[in-house]
C-alpha positions in Angstrom: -6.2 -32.0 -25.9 -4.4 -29.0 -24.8 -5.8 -27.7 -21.1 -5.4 -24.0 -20.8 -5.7 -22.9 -17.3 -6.3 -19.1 -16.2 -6.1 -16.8 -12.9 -9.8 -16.0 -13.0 -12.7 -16.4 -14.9 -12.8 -13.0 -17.0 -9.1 -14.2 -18.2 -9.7 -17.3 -19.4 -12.9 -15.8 -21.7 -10.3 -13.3 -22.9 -7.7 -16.3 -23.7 -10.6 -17.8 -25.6 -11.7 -15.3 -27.8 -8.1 -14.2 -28.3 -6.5 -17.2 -29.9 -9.4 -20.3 -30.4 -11.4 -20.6 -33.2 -14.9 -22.0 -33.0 -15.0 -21.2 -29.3 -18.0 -22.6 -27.5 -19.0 -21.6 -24.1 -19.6 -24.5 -21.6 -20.2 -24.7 -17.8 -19.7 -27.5 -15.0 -20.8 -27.1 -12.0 -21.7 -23.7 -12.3 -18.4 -23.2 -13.4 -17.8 -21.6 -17.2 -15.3 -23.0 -19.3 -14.4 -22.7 -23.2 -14.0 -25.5 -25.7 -12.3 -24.4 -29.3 -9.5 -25.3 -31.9 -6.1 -23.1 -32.5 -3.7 -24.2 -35.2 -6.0 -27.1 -35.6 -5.5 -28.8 -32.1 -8.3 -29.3 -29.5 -8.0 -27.0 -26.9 -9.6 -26.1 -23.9 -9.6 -22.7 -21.7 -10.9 -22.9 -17.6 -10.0 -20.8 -14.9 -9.0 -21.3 -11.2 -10.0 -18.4 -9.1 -6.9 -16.9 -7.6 -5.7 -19.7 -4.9 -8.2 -23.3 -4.9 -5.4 -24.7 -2.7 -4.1 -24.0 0.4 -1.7 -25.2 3.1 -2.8 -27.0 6.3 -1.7 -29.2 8.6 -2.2 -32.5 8.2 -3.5 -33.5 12.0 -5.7 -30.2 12.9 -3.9 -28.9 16.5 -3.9 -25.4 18.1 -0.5 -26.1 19.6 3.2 -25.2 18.4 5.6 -25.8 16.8 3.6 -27.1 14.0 5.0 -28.1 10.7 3.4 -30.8 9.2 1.3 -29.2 6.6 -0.1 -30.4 3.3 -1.7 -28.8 -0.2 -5.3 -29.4 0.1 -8.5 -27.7 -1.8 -8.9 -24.6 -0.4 -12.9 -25.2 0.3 -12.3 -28.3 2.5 -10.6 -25.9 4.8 -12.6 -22.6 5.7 -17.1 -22.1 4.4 -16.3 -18.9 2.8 -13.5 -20.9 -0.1 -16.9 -23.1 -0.6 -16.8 -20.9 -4.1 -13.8 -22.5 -5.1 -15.2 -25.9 -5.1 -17.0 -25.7 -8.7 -13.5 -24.4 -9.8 -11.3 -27.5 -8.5 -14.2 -30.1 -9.7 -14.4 -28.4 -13.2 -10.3 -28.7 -13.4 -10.3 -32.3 -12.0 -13.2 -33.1 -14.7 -11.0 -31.4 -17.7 -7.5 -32.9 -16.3 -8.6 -36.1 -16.8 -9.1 -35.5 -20.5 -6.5 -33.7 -21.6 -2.8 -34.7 -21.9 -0.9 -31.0 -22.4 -1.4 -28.5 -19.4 -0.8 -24.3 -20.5 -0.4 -22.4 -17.6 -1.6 -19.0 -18.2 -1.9 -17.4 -14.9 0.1 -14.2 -13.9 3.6 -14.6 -14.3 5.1 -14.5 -11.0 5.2 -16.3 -7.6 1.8 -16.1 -6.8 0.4 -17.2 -10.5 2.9 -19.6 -10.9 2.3 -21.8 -7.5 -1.5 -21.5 -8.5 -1.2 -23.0 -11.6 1.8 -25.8 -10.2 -0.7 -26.6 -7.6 -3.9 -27.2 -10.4 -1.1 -28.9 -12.5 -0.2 -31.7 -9.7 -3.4 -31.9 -7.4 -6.2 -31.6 -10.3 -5.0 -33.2 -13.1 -2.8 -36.4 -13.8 -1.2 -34.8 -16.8 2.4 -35.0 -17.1 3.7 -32.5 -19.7 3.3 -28.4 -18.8 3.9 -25.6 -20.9 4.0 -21.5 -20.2 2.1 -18.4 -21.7 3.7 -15.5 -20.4 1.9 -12.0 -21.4 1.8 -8.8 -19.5 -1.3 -7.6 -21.0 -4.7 -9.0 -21.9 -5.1 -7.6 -25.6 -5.4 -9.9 -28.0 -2.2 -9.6 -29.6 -0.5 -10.2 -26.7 -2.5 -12.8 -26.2 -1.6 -14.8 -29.3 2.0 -14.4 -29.4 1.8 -15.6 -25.6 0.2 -18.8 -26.9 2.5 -19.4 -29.9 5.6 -18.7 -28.2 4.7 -20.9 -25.0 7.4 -22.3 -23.5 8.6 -24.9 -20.7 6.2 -24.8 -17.7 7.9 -22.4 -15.1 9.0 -24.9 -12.2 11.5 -22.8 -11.0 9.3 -19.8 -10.2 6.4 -22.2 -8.7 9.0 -24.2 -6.6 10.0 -20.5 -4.9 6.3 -19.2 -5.0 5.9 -22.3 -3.2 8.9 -22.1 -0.6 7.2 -18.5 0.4 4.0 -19.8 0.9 5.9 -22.9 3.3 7.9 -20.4 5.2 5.3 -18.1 5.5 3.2 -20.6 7.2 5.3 -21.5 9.5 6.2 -18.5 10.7 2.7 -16.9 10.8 0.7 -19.8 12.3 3.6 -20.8 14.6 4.4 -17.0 15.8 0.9 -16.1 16.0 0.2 -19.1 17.6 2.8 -18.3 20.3 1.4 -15.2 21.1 -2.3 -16.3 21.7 -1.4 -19.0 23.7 1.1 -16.7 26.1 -2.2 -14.3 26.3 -4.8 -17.3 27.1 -2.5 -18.0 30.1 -3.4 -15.0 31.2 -6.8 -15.6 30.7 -7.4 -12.7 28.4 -8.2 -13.0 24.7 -7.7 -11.2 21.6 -6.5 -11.8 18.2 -2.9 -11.0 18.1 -0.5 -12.2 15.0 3.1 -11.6 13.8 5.1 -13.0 10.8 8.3 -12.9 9.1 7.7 -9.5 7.5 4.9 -7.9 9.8 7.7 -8.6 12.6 10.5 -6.5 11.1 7.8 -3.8 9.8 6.2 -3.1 13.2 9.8 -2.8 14.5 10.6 -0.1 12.0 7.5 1.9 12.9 8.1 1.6 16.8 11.6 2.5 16.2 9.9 6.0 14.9 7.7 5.8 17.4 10.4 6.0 20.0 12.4 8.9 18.5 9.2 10.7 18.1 8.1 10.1 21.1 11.7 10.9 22.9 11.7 13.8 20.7 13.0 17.2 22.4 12.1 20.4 20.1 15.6 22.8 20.1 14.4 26.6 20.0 15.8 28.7 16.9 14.9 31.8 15.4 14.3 33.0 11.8 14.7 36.7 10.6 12.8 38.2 7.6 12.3 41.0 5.8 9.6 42.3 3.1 11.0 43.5 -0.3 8.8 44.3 -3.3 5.3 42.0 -1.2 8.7 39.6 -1.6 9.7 37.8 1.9 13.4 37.9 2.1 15.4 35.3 5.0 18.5 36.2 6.4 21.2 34.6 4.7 22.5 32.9 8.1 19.0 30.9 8.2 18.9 29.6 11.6 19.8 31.4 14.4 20.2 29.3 17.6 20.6 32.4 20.2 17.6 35.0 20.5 20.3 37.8 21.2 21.8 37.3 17.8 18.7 37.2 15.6 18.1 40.5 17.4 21.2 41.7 17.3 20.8 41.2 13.0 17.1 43.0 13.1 18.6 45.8 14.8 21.2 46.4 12.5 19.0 46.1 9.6 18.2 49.6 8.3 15.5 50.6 6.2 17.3 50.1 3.0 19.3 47.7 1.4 21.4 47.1 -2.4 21.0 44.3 -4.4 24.2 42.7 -4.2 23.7 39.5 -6.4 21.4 37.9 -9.3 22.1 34.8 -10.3 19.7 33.1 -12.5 20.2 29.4 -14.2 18.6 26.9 -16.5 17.7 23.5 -15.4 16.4 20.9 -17.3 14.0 18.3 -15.6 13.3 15.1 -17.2 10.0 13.5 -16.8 9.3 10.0 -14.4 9.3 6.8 -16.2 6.3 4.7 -16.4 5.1 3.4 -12.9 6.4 0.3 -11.4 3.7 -0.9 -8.5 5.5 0.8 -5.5 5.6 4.2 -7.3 2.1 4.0 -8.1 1.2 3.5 -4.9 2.9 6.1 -3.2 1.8 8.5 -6.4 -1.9 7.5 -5.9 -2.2 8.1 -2.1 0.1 11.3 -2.7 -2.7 12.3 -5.0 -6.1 10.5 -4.7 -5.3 9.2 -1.2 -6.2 5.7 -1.8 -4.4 3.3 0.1 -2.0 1.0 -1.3 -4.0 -2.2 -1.4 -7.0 -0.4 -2.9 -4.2 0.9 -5.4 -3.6 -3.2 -6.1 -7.3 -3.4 -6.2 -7.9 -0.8 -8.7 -5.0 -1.9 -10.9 -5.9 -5.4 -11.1 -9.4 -4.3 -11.6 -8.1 -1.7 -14.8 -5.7 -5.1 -15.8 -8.2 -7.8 -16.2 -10.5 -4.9 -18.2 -7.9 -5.1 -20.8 -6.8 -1.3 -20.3 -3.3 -1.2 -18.5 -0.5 -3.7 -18.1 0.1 -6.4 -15.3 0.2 -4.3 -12.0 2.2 -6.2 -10.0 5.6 -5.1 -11.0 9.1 -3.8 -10.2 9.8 -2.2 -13.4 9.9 1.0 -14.7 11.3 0.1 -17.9 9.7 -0.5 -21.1 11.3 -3.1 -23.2 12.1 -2.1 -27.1 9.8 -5.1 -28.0 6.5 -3.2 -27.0 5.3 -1.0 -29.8 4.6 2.5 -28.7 3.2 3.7 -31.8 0.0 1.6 -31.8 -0.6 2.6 -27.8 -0.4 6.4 -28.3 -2.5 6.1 -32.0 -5.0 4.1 -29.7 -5.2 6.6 -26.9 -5.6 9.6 -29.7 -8.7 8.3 -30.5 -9.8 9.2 -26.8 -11.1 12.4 -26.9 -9.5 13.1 -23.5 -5.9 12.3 -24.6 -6.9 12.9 -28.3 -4.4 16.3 -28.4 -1.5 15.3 -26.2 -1.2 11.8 -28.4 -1.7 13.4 -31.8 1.5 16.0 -30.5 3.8 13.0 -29.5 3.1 11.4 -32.9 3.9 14.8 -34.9 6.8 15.0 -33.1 7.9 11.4 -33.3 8.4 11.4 -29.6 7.8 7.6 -29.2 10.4 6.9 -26.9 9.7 6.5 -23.0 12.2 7.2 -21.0 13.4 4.6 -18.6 13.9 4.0 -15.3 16.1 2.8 -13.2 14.4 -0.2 -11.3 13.9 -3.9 -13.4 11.1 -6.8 -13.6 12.8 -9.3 -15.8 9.1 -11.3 -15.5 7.1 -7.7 -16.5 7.5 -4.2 -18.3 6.5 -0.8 -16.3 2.7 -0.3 -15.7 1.6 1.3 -19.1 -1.9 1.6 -21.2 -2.6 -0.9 -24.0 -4.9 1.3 -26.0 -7.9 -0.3 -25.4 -10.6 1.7 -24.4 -12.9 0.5 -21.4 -15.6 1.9 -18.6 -13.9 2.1 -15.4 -15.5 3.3 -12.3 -14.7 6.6 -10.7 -11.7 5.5 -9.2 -10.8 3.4 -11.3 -10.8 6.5 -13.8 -8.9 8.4 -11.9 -6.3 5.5 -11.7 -6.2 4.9 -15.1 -5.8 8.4 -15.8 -2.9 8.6 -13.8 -1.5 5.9 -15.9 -2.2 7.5 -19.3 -0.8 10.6 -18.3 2.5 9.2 -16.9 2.9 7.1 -19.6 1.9 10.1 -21.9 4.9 12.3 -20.0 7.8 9.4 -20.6 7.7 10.0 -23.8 7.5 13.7 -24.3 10.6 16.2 -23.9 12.6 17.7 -20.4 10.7 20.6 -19.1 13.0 24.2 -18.7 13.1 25.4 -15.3 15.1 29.1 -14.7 16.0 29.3 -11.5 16.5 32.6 -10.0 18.7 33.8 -6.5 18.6 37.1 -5.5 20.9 38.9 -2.7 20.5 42.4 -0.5 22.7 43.7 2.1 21.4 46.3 4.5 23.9 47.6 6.8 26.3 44.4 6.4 23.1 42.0 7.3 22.7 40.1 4.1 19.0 38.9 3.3 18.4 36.0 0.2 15.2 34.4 -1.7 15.0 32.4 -4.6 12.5 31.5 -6.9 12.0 29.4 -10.1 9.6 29.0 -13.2 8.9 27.0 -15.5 9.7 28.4 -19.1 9.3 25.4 -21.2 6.5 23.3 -20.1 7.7 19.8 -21.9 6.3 16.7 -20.0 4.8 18.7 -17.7 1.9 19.6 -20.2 1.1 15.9 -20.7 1.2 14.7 -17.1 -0.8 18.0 -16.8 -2.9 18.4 -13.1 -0.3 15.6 -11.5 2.5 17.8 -11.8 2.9 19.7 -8.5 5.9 22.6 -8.0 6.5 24.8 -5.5 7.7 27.2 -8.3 7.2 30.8 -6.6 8.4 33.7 -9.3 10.1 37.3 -8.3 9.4 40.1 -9.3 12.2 42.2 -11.4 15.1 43.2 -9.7 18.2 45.0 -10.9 22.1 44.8 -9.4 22.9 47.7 -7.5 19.4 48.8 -7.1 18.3 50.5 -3.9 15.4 49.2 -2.5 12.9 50.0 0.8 13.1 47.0 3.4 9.6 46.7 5.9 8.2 44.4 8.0 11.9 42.7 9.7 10.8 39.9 12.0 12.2 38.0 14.0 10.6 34.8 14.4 10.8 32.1 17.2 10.5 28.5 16.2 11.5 25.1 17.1 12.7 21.8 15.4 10.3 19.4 14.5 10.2 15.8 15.2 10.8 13.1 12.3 7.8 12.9 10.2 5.5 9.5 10.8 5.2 7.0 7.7 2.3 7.0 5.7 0.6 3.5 4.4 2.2 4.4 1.0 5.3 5.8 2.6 5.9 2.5 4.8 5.3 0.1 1.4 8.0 2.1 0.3 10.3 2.0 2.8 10.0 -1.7 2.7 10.4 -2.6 -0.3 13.8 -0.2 0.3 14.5 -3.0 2.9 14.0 -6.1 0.7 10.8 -7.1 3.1 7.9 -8.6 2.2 6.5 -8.7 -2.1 5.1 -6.2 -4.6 1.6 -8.2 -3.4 2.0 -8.6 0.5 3.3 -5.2 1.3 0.2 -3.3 1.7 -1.4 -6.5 3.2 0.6 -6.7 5.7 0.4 -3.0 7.0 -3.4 -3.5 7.3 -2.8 -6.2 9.3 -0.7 -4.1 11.5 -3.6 -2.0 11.6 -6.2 -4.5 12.3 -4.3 -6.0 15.1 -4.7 -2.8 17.0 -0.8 -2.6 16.3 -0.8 0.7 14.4 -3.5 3.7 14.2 -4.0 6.9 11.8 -3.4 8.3 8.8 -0.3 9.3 9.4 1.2 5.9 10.9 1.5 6.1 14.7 2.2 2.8 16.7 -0.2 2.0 19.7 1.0 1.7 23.5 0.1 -2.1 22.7 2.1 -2.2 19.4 5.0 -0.7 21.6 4.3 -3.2 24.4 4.4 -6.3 22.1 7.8 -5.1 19.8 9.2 -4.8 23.8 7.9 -8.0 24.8 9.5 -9.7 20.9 13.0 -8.1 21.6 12.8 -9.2 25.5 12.4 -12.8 24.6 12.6 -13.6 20.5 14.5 -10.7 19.1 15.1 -12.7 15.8 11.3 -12.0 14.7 11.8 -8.4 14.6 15.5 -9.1 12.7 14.8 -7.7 9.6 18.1 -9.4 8.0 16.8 -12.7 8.9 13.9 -11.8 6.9 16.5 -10.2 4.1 18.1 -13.7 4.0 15.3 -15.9 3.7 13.9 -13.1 0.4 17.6 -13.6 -1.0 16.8 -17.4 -0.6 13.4 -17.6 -2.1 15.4 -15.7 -5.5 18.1 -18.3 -5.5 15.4 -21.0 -5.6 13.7 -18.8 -8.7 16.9 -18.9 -10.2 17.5 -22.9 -10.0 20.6 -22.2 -7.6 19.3 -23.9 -4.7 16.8 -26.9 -3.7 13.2 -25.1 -1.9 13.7 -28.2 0.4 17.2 -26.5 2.0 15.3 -23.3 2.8 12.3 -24.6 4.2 14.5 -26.9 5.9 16.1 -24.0 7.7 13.7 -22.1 8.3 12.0 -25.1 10.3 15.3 -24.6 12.1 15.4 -21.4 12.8 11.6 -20.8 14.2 12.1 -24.3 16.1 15.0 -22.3 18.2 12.9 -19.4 18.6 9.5 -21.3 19.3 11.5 -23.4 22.3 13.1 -20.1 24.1 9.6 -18.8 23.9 7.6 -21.4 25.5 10.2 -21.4 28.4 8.8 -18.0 29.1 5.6 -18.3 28.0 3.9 -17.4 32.0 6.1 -14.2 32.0 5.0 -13.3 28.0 1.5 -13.3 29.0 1.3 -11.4 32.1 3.1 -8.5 30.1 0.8 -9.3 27.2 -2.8 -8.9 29.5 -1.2 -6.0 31.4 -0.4 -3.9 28.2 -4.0 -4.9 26.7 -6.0 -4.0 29.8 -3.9 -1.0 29.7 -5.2 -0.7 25.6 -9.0 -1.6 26.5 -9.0 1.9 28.9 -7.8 4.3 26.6 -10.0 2.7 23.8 -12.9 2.7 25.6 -12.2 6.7 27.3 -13.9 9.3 25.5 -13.2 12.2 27.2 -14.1 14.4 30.6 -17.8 13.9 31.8 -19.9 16.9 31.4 -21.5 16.3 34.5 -18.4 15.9 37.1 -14.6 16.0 36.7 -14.4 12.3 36.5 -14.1 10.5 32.5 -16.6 9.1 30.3 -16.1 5.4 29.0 -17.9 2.7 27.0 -19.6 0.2 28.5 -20.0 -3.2 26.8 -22.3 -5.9 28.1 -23.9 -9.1 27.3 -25.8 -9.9 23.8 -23.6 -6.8 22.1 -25.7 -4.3 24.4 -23.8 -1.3 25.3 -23.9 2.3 26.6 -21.3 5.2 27.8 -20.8 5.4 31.5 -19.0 8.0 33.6 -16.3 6.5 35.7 -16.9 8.1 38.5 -20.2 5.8 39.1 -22.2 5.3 41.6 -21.7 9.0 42.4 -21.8 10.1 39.2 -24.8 8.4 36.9 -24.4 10.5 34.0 -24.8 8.3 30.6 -25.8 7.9 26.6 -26.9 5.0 24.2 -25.3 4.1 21.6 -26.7 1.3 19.4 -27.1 -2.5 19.9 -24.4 -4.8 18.2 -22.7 -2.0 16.7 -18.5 -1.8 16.1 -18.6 2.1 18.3 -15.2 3.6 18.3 -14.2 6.8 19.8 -13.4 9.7 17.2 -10.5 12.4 17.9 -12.6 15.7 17.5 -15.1 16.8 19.8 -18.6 17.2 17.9 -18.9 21.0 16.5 -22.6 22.2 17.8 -22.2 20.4 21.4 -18.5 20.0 22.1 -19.5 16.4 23.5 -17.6 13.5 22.4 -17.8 12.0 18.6 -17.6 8.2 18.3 -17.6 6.7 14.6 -20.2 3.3 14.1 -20.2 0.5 12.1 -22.8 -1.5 11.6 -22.9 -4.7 9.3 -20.7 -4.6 6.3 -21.7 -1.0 4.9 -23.1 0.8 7.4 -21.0 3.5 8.7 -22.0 6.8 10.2 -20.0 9.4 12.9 -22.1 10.7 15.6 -22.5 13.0 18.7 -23.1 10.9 21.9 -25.9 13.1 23.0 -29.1 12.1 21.5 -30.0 15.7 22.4 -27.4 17.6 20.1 -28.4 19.8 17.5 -26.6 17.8 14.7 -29.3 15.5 15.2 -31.8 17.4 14.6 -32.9 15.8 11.2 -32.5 12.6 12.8 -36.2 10.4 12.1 -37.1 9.3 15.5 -38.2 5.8 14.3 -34.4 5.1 13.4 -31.7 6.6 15.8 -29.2 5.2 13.8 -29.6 6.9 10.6 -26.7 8.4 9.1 -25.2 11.9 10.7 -23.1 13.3 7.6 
């Protein structure tokens, strides 16, 4: 019997019905599994559900260093992996039946440890083999299943090595950092790893020049030709007296002195590789990169795009393209746009630079589906792209036009698009700053009004967005396709990071100074460079996982013992810079009663109110609601001018409110519930 083992549940029923005949539907322990025959050998399909293992250490401490660790179930370890416990029993049960293991999890790291890990731990089978698909059609499906080949040790023994050495480094680090706070007698979750180290460096390192930032004055002239703003040819002028100097000269009048005009041809993007999705998706929908992942995965196991998690923006020869567009014509939303690249024969996505040897770009599969509203919006995004590749350069004419008035010279350009090509088919996506001119002749004379001379300064660097910073990092060769976004939300749940537009907390500042003061190599991205490199040379059979892990052990064992030498000192800065932190979280603004602040006030039982600091004199106050998550919002509320603070309440409950149960914008508010929503 043949043991077929899948990522998740709605993958393994897909398996199933994609290459068994006579496929019966079973269950054990809750758990649903599928019996049938292919090619006339007994086979059976069951799924894991993402990771039923996980790493801990063998004696339970809270200390460090720790690095004896062990593969155990992951619903031994922590109540809410108790789900996973029908899934390990179900695999044990089948294991002991069968005598050929298939993987047929996602082909990379991840998929491949999770399956190495059911392989050795559930079952006592000796012989594994490998279905490798990037799509969950059934065509793929089959040819995955008769072309399987050697299990994938290689790629499990280095998904494994990162799961290792990212233990150690996250427990141990994290580890280090609580304990240096507790000696201070203060708590609060803090946590730093291999990557989030190096990534919270790059941000505070923006932080700082932002922050140290000094804006240089400059001046811009302009003039108005033909409702046309014209800029003075010299752009920036860094003395006052000259841009005046250049407005003064400027007469009434000027002659064109130069057209030039040019054809540019602009080819379309490949097909998305993860990172590119991301960053297109926040650009455009702003999701957030892991709700990007989310979505994806969501669109992937419905059958409708390829695997998400990839590096590519290629598109092998191998995939058919024909069959993908003919399937999206038969969408009525795509129906004209596919029907033109099949009339035209333009079947031919153009490719991109960046490779996944495991996976092809992110592309449609043709199969139709009902995706949620995001996930439609998503999807379409992929269509469209994917649509684009394949369709012809777009013709930009780009136009430059020159006056002189009086020997001051004045310039504008524009551009149009005047052949639409792939721009048609990735349609509302495509955004230009294309601004067109009106007619101008050489040698004409024309009327010159409204010369200004502007004052303006330089701008600091601009801050990274969540989609900006994935980028930048996978740039840097830190962190995975999969961890990336992760690991910025940890930054953000840490109190590390705030906003939209990424800035980096006094206490995210405090703790990157208090990692360079005393353990400098966290923050080294190149050690974290090194140990990526490593983890590839393992996937590659080059070197043993045992030599890495080995040195990594090394390594953090170095760090872990300068550390603890100056532990006392660590946490004194630690409890200063969060005390520091708990003020200006808890300071909501001026109080309306005196010149002193208000502040939140948390007691016992998850009571709380808003205080002014200048109490007892002072005795000014508001509610705000029992056992509620109250943060403080940026903008003053619009009717009262009094301070805003956002609420959360339970998992869902989430509202934005006026402190002053008096304010008009509660108006509508039922008195029974003070805590209904204020939209």
């Amino acid at each position: 019997m043949e043991l077929i083992v899948a990522e998740k549940p709605s993958v393994a029923e897909k398996i199933a019905n994609a290459i068994g005949d006579n496929v019966k539907k079973q269950h054990h322990n809750g758990v649903a599994y599928y019996e049938a025959t292919c090619d006339g050998n007994e086979v059976v399909i069951a799924p894991a559900v993402g990771h039923i293992y996980t790493l801990v250490e063998r004696e339970k401490s809270r200390s460090y260093p720790a690095f004896d660790i062990e593969w155990v179930p992951a619903y031994q370890v922590s109540k809410a992996a108790e789900y996973t416990k029908g899934y390990v029993e179900t695999l044990q049960k089948l294991g002991k039946k069968a005598d050929m293991f298939v993987s047929a999890c996602d082909y990379d790291l991840e998929g491949s440890t999770i399956a190495y890990n059911i392989f050795r731990y559930a079952t006592t089978i000796r012989e594994g083999q490998r279905m490798k698909f990037s799509a969950l059609t059934k065509t793929d499906l089959v040819e995955a299943y008769h072309n399987r080949g050697d299990f994938d040790y290689n790629n499990a023994y280095a998904g494994e090595t990162r799961h290792v050495v990212d233990w150690y480094y996250g427990i141990n680090l994290s580890r280090a950092l609580m304990s240096a706070l507790n000696r201070a007698h203060k708590y609060r979750v803090l946590s730093i790893g291999r990557v989030q180290g190096p990534a919270l460096s790059i941000l505070s390192d923006l932080e700082l020049k932002i922050k140290a930032f000094v804006p240089t004055p400059y001046w811009e002239v302009s003039t108005n030709i033909k409702n046309t703003e014209f800029m003075h040819s010299k752009g920036r002028f860094l003395k006052e007296g000259d841009a005046k100097k250049a407005i003064d000269n400027t007469s009434d009048s000027g002659e064109i002195t130069k057209i030039e005009r040019k054809e540019q041809e602009i080819q379309p993007g490949p097909c998305f590789d993860l990172t590119s999705l991301q960053v297109e998706a926040y650009k455009l929908f702003k999701f957030i990169p892991s709700k990007t992942l989310q979505l994806s995965q969501s669109l992937y196991e419905a059958t409708m795009i390829t695997y998400p998690r990839t590096s590519s923006q290629k598109i092998p020869s191998t995939i058919k393209i024909t069959p993908i567009v003919s399937a999206l014509a038969s969408m009525e939303e795509y129906k004209s746009l596919a029907e033109k690249l099949i009339e035209n024969k333009w079947l031919k996505p153009i490719q991109g630079k960046k490779d996944d040897p495991a996976h092809p770009a992110i592309h449609p599969t043709g199969v139709g589906g009902n995706p949620r509203a995001d996930e439609k919006k998503l999807y379409d995004l992929i269509v469209r792209r994917f649509l684009s590749s394949c369709a012809q350069p777009a013709m930009r004419e780009q136009n430059r036009v020159e006056v002189d008035s009086n020997g001051e010279s004045y310039s504008v350009s524009g551009s149009r698009i005047i052949e639409k090509g792939w721009t048609e088919f990735y349609g509302k996506y495509y955004t230009t700053e294309d601004k067109e001119l009106p007619k101008f002749e050489k040698g004409e004379e024309v009327d010159i009004k409204d010369k200004q001379n502007i004052k303006k300064e330089t701008k600091p660097p601009k801050r990274y967005t969540q989609a900006s910073i994935v980028s930048e990092l996978e740039k840097r060769h830190l962190g995975t396709k999969a961890t990336r976004s992760v690991i910025i939300e940890t930054l953000f749940k840490r109190g590390y990071v705030d906003g939209k537009s990424i800035d980096v907390t006094d206490f995210g500042l405090k703790v990157k100074d208090i990692l360079i003061k005393y353990a400098p190599e966290i923050l080294d991205e190149n050690l974290t460079k090194k140990m990526e490199d490593d983890i590839e040379l393992v996937q590659g059979g080059k070197i043993e996982k045992d030599q890495v892990i080995k040195e990594s052990k090394e390594i953090l064992t170095q760090i872990l013992d300068k550390w603890k030498s100056n532990e006392v000192k660590i946490g004194k800065e630690l409890a200063d810079a969060l005390m520091v932190t708990i003020q200006q979280e808890n300071i909501l603004g001026p109080c309306d009663k005196c010149d002193n602040q208000l502040r939140m006030i948390k007691m016992k039982a998850g009571r709380q109110f808003i205080g002014c600091t200048g109490y007892p004199k002072c005795t000014n106050t508001y509610p705000l609601p029992t056992g509620a998550l109250v943060k403080k919002v940026e903008k003053p509320c619009s009717q009262c001018n009094k301070p805003m603070v956002s609420v959360i309440k339970g998992k869902r409950k989430y509202y934005t409110m006026c402190i002053d149960p008096n304010c008009p914008s509660k108006a509508s508010w039922k008195k029974s519930d003070p805590n209904a929503k204020n939209s």
